[in-house]
Biopython code that builds the backbone (N, CA, C, O; Angstrom):
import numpy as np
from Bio.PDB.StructureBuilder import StructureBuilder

atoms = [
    (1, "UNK", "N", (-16.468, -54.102, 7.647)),
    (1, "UNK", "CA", (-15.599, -53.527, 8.670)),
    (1, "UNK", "C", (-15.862, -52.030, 8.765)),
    (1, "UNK", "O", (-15.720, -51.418, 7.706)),
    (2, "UNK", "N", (-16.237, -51.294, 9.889)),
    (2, "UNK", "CA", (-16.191, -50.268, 10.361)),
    (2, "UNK", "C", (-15.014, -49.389, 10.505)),
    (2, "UNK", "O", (-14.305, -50.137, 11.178)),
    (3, "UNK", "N", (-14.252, -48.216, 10.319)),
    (3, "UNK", "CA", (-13.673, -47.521, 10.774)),
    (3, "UNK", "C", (-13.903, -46.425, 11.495)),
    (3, "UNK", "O", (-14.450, -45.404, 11.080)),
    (4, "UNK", "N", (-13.370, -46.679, 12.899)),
    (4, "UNK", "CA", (-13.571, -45.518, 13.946)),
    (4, "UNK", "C", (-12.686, -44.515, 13.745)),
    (4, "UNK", "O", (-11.473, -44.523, 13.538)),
    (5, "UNK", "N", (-13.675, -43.449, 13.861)),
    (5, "UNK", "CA", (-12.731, -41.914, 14.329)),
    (5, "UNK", "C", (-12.026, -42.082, 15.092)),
    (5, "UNK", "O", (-12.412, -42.497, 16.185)),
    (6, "UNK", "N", (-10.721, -41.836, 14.847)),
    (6, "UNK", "CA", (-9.562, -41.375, 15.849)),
    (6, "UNK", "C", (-9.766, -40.233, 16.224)),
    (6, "UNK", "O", (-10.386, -39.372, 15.599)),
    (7, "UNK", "N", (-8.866, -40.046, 18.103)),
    (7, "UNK", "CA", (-8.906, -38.847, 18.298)),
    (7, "UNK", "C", (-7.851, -38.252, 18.519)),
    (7, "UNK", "O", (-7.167, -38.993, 19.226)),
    (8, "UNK", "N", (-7.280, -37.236, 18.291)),
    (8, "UNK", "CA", (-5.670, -37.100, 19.216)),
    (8, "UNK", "C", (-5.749, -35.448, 19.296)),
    (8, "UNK", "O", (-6.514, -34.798, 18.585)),
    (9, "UNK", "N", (-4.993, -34.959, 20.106)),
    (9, "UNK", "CA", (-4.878, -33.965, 20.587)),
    (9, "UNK", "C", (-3.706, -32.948, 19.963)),
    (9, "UNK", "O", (-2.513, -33.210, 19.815)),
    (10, "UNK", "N", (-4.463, -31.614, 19.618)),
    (10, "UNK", "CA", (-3.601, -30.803, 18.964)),
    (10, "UNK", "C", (-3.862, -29.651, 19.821)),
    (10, "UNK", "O", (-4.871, -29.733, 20.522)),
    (11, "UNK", "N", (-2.998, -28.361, 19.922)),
    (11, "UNK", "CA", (-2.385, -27.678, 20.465)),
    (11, "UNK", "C", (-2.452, -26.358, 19.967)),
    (11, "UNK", "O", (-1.760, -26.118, 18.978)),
    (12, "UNK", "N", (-3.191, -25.387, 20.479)),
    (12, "UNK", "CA", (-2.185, -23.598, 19.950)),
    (12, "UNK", "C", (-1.552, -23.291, 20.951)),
    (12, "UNK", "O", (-2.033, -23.574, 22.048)),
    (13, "UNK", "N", (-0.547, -22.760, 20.878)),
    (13, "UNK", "CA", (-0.026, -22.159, 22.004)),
    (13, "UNK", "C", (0.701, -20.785, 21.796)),
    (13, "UNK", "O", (0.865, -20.321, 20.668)),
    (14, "UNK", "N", (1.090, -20.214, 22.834)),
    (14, "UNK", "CA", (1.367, -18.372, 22.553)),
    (14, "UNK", "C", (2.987, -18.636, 23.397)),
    (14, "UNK", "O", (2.997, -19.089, 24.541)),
    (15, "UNK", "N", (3.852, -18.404, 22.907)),
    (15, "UNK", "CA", (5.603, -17.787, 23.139)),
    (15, "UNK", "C", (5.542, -17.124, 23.316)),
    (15, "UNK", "O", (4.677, -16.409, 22.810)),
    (16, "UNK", "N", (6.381, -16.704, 24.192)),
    (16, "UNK", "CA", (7.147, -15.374, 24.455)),
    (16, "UNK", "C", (9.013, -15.503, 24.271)),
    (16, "UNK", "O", (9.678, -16.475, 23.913)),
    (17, "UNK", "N", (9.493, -14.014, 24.704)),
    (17, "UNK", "CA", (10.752, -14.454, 24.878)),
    (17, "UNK", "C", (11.173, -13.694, 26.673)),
    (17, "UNK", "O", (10.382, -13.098, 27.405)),
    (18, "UNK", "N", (12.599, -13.991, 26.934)),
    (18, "UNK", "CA", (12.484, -13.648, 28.745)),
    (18, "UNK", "C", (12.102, -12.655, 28.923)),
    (18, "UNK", "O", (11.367, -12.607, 29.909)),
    (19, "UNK", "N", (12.276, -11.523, 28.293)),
    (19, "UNK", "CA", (11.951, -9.915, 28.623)),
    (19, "UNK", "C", (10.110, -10.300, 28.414)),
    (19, "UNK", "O", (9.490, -10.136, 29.466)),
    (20, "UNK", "N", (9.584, -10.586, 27.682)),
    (20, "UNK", "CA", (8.015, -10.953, 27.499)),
    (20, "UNK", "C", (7.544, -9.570, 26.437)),
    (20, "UNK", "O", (6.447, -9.035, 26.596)),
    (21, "UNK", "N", (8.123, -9.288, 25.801)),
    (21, "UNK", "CA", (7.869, -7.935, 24.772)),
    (21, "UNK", "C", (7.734, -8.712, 23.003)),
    (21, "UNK", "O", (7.753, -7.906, 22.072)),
    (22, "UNK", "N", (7.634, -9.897, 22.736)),
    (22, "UNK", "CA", (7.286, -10.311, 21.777)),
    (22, "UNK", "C", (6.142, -11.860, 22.105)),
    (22, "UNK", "O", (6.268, -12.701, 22.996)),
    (23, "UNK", "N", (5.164, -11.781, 21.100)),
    (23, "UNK", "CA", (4.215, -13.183, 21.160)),
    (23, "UNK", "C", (5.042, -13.648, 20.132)),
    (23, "UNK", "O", (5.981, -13.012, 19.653)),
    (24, "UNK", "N", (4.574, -15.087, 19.708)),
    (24, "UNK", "CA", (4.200, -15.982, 18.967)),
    (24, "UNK", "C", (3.447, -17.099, 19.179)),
    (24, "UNK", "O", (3.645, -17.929, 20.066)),
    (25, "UNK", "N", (2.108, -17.122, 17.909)),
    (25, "UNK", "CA", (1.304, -17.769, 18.161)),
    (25, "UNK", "C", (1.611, -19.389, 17.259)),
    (25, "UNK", "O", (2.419, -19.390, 16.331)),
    (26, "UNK", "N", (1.183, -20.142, 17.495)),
    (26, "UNK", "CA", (1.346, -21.826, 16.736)),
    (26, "UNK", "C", (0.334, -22.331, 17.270)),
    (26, "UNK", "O", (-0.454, -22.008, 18.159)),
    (27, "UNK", "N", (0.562, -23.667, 16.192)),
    (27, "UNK", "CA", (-0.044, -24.934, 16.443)),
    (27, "UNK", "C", (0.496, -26.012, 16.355)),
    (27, "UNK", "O", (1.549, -26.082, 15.721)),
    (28, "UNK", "N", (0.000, -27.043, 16.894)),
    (28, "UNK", "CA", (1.453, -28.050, 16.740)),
    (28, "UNK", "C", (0.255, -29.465, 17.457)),
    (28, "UNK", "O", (-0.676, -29.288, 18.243)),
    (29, "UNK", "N", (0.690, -30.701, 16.882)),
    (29, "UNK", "CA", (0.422, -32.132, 17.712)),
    (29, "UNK", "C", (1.034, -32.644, 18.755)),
    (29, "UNK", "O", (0.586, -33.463, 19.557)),
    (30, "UNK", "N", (2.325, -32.021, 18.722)),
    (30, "UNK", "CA", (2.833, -32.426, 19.889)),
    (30, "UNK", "C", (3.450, -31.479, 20.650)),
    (30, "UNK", "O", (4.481, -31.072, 20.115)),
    (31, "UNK", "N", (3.134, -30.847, 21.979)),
    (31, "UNK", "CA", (3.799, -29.667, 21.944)),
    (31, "UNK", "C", (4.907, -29.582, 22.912)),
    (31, "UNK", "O", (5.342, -28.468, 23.202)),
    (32, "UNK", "N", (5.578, -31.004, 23.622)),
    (32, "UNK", "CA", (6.704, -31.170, 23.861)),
    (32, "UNK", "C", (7.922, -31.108, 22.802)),
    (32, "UNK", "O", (9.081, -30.694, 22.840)),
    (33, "UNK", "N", (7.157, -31.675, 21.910)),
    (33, "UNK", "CA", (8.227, -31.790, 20.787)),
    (33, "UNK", "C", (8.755, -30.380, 20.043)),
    (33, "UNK", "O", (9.862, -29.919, 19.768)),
    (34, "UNK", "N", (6.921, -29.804, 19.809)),
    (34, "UNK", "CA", (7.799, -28.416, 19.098)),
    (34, "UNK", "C", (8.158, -27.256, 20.100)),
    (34, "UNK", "O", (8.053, -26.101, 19.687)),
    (35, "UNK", "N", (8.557, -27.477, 21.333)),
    (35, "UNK", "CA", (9.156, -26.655, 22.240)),
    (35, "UNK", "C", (10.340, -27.070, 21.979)),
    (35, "UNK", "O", (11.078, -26.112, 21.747)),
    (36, "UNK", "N", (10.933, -28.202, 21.902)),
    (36, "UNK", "CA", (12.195, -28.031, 21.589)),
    (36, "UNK", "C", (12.434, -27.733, 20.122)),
    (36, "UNK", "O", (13.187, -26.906, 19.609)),
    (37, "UNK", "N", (11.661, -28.555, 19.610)),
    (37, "UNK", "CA", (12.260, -27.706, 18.056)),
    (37, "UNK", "C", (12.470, -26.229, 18.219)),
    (37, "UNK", "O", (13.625, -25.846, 18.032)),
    (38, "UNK", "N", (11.381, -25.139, 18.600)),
    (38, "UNK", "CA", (11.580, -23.533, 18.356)),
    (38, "UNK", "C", (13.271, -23.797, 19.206)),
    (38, "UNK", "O", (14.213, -23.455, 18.491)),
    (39, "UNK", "N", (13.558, -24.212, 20.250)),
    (39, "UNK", "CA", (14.466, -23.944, 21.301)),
    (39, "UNK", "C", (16.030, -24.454, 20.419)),
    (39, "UNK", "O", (17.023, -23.733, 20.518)),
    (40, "UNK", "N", (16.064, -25.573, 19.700)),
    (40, "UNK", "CA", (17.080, -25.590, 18.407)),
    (40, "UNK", "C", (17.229, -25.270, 17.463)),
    (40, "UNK", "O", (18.289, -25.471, 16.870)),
    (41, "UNK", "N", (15.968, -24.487, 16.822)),
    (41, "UNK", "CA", (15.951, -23.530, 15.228)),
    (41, "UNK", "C", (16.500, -22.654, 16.147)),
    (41, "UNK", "O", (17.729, -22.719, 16.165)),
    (42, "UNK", "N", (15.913, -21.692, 17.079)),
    (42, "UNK", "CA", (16.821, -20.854, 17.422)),
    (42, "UNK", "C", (18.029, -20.849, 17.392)),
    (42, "UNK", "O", (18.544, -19.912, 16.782)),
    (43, "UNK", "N", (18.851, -21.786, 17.972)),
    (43, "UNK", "CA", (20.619, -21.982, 17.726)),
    (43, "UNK", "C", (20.709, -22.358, 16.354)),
    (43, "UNK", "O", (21.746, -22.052, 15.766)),
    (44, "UNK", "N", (20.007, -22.833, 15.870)),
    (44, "UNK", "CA", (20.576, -23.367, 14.198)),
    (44, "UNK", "C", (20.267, -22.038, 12.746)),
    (44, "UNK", "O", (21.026, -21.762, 11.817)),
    (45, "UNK", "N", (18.921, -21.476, 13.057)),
    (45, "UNK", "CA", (18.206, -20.955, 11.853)),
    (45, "UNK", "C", (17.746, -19.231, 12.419)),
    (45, "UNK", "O", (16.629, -18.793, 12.695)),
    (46, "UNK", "N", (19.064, -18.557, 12.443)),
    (46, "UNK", "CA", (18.937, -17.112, 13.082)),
    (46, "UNK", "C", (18.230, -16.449, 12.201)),
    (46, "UNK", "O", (17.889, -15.438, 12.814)),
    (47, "UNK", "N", (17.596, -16.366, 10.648)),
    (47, "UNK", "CA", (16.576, -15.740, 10.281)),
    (47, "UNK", "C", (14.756, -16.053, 10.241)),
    (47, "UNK", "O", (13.989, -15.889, 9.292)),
    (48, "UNK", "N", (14.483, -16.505, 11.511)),
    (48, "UNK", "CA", (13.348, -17.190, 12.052)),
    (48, "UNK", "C", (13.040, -16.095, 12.740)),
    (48, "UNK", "O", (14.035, -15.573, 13.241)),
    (49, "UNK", "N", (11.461, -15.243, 13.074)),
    (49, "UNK", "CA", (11.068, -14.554, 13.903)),
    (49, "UNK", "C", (11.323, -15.215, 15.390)),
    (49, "UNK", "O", (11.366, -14.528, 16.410)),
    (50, "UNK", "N", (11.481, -16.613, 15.370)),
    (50, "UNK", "CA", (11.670, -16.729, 16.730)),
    (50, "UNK", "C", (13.103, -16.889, 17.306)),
    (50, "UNK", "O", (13.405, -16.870, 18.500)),
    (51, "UNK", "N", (13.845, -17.033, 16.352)),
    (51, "UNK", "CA", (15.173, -16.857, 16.614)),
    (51, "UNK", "C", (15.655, -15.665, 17.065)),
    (51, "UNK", "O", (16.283, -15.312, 18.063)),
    (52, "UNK", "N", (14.996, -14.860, 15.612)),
    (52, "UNK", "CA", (15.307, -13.156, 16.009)),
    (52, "UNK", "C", (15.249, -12.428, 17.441)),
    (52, "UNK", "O", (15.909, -11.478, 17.860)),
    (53, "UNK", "N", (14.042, -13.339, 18.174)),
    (53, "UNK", "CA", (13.816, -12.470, 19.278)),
    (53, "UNK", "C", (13.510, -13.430, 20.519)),
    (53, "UNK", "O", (12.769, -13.236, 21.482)),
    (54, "UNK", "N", (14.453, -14.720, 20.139)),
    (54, "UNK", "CA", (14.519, -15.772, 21.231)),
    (54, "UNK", "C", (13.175, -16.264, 21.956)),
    (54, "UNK", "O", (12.964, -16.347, 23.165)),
    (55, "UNK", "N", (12.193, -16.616, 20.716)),
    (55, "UNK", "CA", (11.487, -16.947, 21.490)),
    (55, "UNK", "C", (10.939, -18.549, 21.718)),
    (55, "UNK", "O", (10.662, -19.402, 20.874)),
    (56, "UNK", "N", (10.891, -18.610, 23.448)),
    (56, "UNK", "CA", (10.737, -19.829, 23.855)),
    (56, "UNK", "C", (9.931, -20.205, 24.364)),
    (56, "UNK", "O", (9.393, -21.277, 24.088)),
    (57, "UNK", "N", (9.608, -19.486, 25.217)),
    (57, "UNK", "CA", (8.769, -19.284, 26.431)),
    (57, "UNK", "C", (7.537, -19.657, 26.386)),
    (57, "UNK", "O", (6.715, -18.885, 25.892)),
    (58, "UNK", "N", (7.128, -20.930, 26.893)),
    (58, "UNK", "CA", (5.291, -20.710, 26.442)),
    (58, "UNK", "C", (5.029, -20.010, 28.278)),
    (58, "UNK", "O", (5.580, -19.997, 29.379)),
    (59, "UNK", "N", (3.667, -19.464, 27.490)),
    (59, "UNK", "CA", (2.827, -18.925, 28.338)),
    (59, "UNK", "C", (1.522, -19.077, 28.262)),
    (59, "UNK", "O", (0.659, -18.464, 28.888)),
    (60, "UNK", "N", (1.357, -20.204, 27.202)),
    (60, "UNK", "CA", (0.011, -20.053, 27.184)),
    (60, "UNK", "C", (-0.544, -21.170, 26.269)),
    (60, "UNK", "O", (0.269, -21.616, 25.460)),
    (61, "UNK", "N", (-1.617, -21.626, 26.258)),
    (61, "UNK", "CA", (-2.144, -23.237, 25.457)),
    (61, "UNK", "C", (-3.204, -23.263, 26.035)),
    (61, "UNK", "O", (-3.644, -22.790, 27.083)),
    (62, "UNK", "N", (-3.821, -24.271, 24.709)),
    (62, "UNK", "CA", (-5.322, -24.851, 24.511)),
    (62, "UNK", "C", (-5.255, -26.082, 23.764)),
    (62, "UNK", "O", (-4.716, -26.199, 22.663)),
    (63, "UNK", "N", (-5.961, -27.203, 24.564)),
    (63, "UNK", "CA", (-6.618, -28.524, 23.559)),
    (63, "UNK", "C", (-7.560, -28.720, 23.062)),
    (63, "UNK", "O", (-8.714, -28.749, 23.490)),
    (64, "UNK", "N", (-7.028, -28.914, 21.835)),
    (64, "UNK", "CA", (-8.212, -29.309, 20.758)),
    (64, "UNK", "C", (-7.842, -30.859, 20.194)),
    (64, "UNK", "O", (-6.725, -31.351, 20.035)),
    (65, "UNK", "N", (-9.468, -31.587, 19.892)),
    (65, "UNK", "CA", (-9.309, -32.744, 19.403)),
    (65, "UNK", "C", (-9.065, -32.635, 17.909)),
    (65, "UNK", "O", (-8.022, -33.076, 17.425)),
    (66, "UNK", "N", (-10.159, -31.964, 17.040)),
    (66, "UNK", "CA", (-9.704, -31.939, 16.013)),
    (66, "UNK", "C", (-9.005, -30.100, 15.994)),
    (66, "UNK", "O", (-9.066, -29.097, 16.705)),
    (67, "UNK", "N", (-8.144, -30.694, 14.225)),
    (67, "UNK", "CA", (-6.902, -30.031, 13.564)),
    (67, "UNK", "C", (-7.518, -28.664, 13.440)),
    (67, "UNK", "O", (-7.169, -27.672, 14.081)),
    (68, "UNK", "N", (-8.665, -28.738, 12.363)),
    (68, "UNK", "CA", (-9.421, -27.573, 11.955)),
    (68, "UNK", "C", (-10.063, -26.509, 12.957)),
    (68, "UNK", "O", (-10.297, -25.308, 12.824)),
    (69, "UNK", "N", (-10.234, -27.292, 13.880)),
    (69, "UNK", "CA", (-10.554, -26.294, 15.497)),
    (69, "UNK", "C", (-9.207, -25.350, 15.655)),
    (69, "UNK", "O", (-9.153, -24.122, 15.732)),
    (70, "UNK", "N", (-8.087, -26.366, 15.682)),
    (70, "UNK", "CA", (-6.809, -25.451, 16.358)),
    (70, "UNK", "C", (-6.567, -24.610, 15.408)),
    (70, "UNK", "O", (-6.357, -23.495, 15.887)),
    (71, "UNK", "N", (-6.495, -24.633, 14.180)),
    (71, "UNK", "CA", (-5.858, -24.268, 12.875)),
    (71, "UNK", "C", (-7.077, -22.724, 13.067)),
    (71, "UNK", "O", (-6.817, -21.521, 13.087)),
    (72, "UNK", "N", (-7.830, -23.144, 13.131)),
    (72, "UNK", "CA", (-8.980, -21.911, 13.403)),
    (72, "UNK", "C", (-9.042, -20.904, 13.856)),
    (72, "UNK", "O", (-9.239, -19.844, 13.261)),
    (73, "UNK", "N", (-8.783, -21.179, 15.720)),
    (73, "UNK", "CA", (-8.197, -20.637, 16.898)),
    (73, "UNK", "C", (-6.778, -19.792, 16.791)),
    (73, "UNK", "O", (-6.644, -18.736, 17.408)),
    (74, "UNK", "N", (-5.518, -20.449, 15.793)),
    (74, "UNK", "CA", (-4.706, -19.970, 15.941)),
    (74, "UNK", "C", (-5.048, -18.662, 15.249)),
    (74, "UNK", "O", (-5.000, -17.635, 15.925)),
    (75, "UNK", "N", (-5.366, -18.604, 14.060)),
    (75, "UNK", "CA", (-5.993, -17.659, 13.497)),
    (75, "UNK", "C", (-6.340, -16.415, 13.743)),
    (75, "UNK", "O", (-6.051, -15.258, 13.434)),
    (76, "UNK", "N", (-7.351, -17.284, 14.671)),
    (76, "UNK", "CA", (-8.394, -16.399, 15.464)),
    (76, "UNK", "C", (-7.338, -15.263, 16.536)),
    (76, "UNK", "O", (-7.411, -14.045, 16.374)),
    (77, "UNK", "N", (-6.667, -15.710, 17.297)),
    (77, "UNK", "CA", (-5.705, -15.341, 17.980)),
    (77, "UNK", "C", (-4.502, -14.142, 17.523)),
    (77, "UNK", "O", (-4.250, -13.117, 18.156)),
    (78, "UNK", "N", (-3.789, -14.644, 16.112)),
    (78, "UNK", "CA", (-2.796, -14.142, 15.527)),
    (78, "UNK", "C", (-3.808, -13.192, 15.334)),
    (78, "UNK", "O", (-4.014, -12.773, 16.473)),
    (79, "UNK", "N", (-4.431, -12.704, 14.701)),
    (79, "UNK", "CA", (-5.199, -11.365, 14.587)),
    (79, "UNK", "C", (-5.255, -10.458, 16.122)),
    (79, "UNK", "O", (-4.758, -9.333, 16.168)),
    (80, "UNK", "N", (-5.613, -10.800, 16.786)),
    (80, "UNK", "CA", (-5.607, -9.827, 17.875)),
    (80, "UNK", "C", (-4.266, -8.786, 17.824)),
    (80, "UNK", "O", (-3.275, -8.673, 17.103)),
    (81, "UNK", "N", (-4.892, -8.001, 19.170)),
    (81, "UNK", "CA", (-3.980, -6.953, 19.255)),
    (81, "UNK", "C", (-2.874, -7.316, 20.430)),
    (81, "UNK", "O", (-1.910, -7.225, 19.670)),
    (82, "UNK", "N", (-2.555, -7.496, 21.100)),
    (82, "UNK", "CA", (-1.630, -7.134, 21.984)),
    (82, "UNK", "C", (-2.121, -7.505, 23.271)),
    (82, "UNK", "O", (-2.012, -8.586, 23.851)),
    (83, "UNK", "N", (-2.789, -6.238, 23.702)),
    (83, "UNK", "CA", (-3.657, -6.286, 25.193)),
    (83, "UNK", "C", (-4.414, -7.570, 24.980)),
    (83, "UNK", "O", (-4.450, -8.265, 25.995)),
    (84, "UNK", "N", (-4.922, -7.982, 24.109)),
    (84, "UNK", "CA", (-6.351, -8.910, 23.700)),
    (84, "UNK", "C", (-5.417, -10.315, 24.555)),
    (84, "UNK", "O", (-5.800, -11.160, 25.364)),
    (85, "UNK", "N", (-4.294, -10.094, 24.023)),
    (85, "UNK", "CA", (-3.926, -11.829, 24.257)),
    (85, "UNK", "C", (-3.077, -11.727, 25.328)),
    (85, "UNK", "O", (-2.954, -12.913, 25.634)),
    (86, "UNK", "N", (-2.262, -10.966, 26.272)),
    (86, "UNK", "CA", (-2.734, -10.545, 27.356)),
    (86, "UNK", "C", (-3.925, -11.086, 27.872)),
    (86, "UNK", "O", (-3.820, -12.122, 28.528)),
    (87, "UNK", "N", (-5.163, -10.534, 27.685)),
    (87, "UNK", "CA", (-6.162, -11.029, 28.941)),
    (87, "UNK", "C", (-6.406, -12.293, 28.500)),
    (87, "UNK", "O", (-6.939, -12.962, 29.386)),
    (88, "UNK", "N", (-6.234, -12.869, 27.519)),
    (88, "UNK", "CA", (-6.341, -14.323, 27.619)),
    (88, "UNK", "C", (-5.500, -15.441, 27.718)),
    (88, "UNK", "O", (-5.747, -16.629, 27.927)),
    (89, "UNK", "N", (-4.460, -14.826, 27.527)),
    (89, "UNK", "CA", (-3.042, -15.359, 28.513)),
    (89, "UNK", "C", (-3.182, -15.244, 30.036)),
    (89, "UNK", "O", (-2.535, -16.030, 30.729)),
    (90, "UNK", "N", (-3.722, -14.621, 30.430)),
    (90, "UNK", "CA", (-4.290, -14.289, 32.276)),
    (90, "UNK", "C", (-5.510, -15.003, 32.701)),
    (90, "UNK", "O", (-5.880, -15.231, 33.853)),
    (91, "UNK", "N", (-6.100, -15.332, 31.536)),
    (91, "UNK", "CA", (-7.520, -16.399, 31.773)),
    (91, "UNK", "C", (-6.719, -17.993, 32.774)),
    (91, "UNK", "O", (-7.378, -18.557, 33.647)),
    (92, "UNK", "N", (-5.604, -18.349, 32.483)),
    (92, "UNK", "CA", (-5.129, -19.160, 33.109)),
    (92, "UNK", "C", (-3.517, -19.031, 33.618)),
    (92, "UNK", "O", (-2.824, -19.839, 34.236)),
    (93, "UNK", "N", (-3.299, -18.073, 33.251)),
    (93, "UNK", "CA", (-1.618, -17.780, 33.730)),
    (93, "UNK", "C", (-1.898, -16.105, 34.247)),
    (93, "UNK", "O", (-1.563, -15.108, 33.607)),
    (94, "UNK", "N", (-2.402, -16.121, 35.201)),
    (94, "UNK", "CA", (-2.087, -14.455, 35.761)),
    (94, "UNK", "C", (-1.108, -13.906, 35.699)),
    (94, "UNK", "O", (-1.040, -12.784, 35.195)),
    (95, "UNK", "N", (-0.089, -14.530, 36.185)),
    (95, "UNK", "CA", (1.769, -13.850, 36.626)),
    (95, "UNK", "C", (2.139, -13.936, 34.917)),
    (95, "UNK", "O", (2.955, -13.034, 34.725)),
    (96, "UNK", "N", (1.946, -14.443, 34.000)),
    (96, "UNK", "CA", (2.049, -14.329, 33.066)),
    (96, "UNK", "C", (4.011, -15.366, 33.100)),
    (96, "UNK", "O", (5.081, -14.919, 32.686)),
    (97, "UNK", "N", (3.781, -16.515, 33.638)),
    (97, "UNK", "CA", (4.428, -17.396, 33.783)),
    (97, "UNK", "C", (5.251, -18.520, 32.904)),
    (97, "UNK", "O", (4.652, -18.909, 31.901)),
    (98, "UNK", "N", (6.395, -19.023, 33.124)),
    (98, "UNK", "CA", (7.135, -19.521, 31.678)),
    (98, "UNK", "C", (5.896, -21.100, 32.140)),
    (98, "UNK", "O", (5.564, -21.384, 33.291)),
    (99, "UNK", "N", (5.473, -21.825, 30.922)),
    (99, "UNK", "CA", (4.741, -23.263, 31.343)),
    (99, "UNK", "C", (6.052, -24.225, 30.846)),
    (99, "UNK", "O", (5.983, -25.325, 31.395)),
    (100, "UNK", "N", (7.163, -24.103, 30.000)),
    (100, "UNK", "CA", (7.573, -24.983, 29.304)),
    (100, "UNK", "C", (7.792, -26.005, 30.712)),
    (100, "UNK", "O", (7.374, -27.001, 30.122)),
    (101, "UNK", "N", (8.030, -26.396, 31.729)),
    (101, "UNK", "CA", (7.992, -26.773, 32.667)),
    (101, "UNK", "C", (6.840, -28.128, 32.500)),
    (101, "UNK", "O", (7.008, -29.254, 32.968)),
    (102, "UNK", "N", (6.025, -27.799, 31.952)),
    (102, "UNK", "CA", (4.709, -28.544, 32.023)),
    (102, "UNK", "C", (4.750, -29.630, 31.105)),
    (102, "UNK", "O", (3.867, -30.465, 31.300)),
    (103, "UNK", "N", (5.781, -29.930, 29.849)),
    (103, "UNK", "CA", (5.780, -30.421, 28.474)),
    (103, "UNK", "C", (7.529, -31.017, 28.482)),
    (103, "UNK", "O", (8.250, -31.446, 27.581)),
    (104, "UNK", "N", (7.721, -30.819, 29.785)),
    (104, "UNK", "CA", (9.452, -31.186, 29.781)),
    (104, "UNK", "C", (9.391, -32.630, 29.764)),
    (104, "UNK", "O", (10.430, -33.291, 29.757)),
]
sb = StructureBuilder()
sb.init_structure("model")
sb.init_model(0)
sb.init_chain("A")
sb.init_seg("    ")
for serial, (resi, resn, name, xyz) in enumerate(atoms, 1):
    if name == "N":
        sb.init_residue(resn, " ", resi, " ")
    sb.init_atom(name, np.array(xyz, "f"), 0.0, 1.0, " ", f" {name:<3s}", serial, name[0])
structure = sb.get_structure()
């Protein structure tokens, strides 16, 4: 018997909060799911950076098949500066736009 590679789809994605003056970067498998999770730690777990500064907001995502790609990327990302993720938040969201809309 053979076993095939599975494939499934994992996620980084970049938060904001409404004013848009804080990121947060993640990764996640499902990223309907952990939009609401950040959106109820916030009401439940007020010493969370994303609680602290309400953040919900995606603005921004990438699919990856495998884990070690995303896990990579996020990385790769959380290091930047500021402006950096900015222009690559504008690579597909110019207006710099809420997506949670997209994962509802």
């Amino acid at each position: 018997m053979q076993l095939q590679q599975g494939y499934h789809t994992y996620y980084i994605y970049i938060l904001t909060n409404k004013s848009k003056t804080v990121f947060y970067t993640g990764v996640t498998n499902n990223l309907k799911i952990r939009l609401n999770q950040h959106k109820e730690n916030n009401v439940n777990e007020k010493n969370t950076f994303t609680a602290k500064y309400n953040v919900i907001f995606l603005i921004y995502y990438e699919k990856f098949t495998w884990i070690q790609e995303a896990i990579a990327r996020e990385k790769e990302i959380k290091d930047w500066r500021r402006e950096k993720k900015i222009e690559l938040i504008k690579t597909i969201n110019p207006d710099l736009d809420f997506l949670n809309d997209l994962f509802a």
